[in-house]
C-alpha positions as CSV (number, residue, x, y, z in Angstrom):
1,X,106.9,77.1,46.9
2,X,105.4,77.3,50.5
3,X,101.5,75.8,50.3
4,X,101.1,76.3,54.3
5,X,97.8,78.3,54.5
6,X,96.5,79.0,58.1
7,X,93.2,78.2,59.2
8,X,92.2,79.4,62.4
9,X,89.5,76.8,63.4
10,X,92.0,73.8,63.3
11,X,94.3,72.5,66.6
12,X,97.6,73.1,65.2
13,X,99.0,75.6,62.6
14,X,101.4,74.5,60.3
15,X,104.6,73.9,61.2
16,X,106.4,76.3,59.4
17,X,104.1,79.5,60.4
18,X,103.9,77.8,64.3
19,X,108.2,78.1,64.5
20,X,108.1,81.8,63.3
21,X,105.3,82.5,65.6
22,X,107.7,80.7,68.2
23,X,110.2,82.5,67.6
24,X,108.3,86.2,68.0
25,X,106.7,85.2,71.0
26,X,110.1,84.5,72.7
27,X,111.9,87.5,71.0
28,X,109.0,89.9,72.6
29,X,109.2,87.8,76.1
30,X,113.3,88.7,76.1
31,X,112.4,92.3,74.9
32,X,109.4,92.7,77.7
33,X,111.7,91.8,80.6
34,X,114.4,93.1,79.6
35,X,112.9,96.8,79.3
36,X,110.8,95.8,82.6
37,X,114.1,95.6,84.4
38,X,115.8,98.4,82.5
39,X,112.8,100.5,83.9
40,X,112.9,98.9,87.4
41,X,116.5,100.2,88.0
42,X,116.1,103.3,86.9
43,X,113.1,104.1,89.6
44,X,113.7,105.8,92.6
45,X,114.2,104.0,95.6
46,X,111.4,104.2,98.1
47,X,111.7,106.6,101.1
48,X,111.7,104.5,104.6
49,X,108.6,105.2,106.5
50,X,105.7,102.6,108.1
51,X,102.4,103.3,108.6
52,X,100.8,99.9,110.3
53,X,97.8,100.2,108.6
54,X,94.3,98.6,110.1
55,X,96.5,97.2,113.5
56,X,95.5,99.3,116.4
57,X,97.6,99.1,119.7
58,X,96.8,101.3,123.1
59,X,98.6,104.3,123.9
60,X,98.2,106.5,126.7
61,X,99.7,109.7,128.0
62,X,99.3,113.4,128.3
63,X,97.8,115.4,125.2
64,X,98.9,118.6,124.5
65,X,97.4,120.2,121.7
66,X,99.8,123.1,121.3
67,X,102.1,124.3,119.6
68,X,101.0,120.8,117.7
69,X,98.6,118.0,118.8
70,X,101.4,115.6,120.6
71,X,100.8,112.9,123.3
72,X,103.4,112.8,125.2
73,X,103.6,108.8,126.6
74,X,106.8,107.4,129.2
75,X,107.4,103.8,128.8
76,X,107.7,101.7,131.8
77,X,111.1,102.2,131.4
78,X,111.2,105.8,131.9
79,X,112.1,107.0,128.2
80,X,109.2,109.4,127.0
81,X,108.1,109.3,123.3
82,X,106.2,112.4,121.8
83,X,103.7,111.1,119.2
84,X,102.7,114.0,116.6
85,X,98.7,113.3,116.6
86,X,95.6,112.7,113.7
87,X,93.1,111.7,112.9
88,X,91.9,109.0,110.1
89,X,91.9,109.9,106.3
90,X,92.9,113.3,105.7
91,X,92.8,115.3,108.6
92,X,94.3,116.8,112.3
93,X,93.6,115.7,115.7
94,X,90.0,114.5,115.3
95,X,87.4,116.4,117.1
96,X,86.7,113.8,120.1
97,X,89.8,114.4,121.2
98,X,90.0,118.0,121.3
99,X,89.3,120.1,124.3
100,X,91.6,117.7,126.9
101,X,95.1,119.5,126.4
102,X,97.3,118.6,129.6
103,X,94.8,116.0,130.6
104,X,95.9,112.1,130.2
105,X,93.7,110.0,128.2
106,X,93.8,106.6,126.7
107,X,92.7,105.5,123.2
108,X,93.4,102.8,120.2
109,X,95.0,104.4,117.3
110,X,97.7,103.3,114.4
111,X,101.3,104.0,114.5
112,X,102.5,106.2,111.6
113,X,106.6,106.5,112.0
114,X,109.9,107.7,109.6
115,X,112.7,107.5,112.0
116,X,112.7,109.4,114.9
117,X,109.7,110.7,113.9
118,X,106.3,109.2,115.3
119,X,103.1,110.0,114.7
120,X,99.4,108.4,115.6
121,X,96.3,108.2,113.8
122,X,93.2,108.4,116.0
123,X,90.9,105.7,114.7
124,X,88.7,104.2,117.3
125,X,86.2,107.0,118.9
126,X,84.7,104.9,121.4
127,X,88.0,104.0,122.5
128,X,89.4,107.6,124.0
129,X,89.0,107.6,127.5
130,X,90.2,110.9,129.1
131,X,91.9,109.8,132.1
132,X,91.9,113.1,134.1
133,X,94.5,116.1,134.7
134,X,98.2,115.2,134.2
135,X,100.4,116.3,137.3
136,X,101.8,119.8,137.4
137,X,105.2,118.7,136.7
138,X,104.0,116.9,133.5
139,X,104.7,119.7,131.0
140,X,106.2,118.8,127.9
141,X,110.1,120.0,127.8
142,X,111.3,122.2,124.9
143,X,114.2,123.3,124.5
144,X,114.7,126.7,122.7
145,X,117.3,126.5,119.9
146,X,117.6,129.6,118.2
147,X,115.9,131.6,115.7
148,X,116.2,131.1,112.3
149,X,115.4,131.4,108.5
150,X,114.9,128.2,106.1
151,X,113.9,127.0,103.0
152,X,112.3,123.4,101.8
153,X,109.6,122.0,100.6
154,X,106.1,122.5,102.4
155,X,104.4,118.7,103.0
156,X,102.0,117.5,105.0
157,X,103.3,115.5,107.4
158,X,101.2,112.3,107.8
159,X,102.2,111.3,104.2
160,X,105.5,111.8,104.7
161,X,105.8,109.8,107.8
162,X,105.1,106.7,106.2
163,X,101.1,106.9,104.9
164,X,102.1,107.6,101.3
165,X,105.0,107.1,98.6
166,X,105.9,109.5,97.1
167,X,104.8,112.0,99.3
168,X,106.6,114.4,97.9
169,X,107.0,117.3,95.0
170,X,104.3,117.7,92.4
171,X,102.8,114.3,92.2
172,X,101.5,114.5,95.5
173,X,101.1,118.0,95.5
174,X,97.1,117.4,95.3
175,X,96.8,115.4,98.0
176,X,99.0,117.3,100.3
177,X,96.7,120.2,99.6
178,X,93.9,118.0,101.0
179,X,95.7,117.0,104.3
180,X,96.8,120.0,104.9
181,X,93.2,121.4,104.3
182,X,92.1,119.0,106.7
183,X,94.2,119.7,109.5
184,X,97.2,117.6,109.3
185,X,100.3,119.5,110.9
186,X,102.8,121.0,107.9
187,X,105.9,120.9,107.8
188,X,109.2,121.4,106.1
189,X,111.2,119.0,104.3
190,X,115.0,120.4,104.4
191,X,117.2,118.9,101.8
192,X,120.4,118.4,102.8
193,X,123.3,116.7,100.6
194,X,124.4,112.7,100.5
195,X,120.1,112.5,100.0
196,X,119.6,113.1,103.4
197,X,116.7,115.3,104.7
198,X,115.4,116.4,108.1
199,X,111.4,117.7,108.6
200,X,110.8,120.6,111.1
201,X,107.6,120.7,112.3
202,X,105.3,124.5,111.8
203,X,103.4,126.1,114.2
204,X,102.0,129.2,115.1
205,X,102.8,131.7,117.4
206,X,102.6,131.4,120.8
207,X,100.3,128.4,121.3
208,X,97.9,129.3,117.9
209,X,97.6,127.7,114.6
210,X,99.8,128.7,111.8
211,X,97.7,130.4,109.1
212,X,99.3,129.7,105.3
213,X,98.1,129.0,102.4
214,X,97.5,125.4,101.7
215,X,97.7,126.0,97.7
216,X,101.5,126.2,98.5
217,X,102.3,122.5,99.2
218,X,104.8,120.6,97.6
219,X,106.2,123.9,97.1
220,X,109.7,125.5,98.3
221,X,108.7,128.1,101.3
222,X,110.7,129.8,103.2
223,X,110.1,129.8,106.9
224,X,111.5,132.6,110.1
225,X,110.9,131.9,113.2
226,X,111.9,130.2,116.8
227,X,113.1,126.8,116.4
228,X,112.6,124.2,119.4
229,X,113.4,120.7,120.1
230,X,110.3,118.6,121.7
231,X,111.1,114.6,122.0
232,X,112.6,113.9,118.2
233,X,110.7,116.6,116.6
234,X,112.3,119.9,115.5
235,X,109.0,122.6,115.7
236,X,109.7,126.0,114.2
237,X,107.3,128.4,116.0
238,X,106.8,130.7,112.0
239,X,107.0,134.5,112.8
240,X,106.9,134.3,108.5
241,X,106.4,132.3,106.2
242,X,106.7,133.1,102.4
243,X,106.6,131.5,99.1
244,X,109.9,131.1,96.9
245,X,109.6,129.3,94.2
246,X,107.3,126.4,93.3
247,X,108.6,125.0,90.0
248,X,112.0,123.9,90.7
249,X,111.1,120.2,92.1
């Protein structure tokens, strides 16, 4: 007959109740990390992207605010970098730094970058100094590739870059509406197979904003238009752009 009784005001339980209670502890430690790494490598690796968040460096170069907000910077070694531009939080190219297209200006702002593709947030007001008009021969170069017709998934592009993971499907589908709301250039995510996956840049045509329903991010779109190279980005100037199904992701 077992006389241990348990009284919960004393130091130490008796020894017969303190190994089974041993012995529990340790099976639900094994059990706890063993699901914890079951679950761990089952996730979803993260998608590459930075976004050097609260480090400001200097850029400078020419901004050109169409098709899409872009300064277009050349190293001291000649190599010229086009850096997709916004502004803090959830939105575009902030409004201090409209009104200067083909002028050069100078400014403090955070890198934002997935691969070739770059991208600056405008954080520092005070710190945009237009410079005055670029030279004549300073136009961006795009080269026309070809018109086409594509589907992928509509995201905002400052998440994708690097700002947020996952930035894409219907978990973020919320806050892409926001960005996108606010400014922040779309664009479309083209699946292609062996998980890799190019974004092309929309615009409107000829110089204007695309109009499109925000409601549609994180949904599959289809998109017609001209496509062109600028820097590393692809930009498809959208003759069309049409819903085609939002529930398969």
């Amino acid at each position: 007959m077992n006389d241990d009784f348990y009284i919960g005001y004393l130091e130490k339980a008796p020894s017969s109740l303190g190994r089974w209670t041993r012995r529990v502890v340790l099976a639900l430690g094994v059990l706890v990390v063993g699901l914890a790494a079951m679950l761990a490598a089952r996730q979803t690796p993260a998608e590459p992207g930075t976004f050097e968040f609260g480090i400001q460096r200097t850029f400078e170069g020419v901004l050109h605010e169409s098709p899409l907000p872009m300064l277009q910077s050349v190293s001291s070694n000649g190599v010229t970098t086009h850096y997709l531009l916004v502004g803090a939080g959830k939105y575009g190219l902030p409004a201090f730094a409209r009104g200067h297209d083909g002028q050069r200006v100078r400014f403090h702002g955070s890198l934002i970058q997935k691969g070739d593709n770059v991208m600056l947030e405008l954080n520092d007001e005070k710190s945009f100094t237009p410079l005055g008009p670029a030279a004549s021969d300073n136009a961006p170069g795009r080269e026309v590739i070809g018109e086409i017709s594509i589907t992928g998934e509509l995201v905002d592009t400052k998440c994708y870059f690097g700002v947020m993971r996952p930035a894409t499907g219907k978990i973020h589908r919320a806050c892409a509406v926001r960005c996108l709301s606010g400014g922040v250039p779309p664009g479309l995510l083209v699946r292609q197979g062996n998980d890799a996956s190019v974004v092309i840049l929309l615009a409107g045509l000829n110089g204007r904003p695309l109009s499109y329903e925000v409601e549609w991010a994180a949904r599959r779109v289809r998109a017609t238009g001209k496509l062109k190279s600028q820097g590393a980005h692809l930009v498809l100037e959208v003759a069309r752009l049409s819903l085609v199904d939002d529930e398969r992701d």
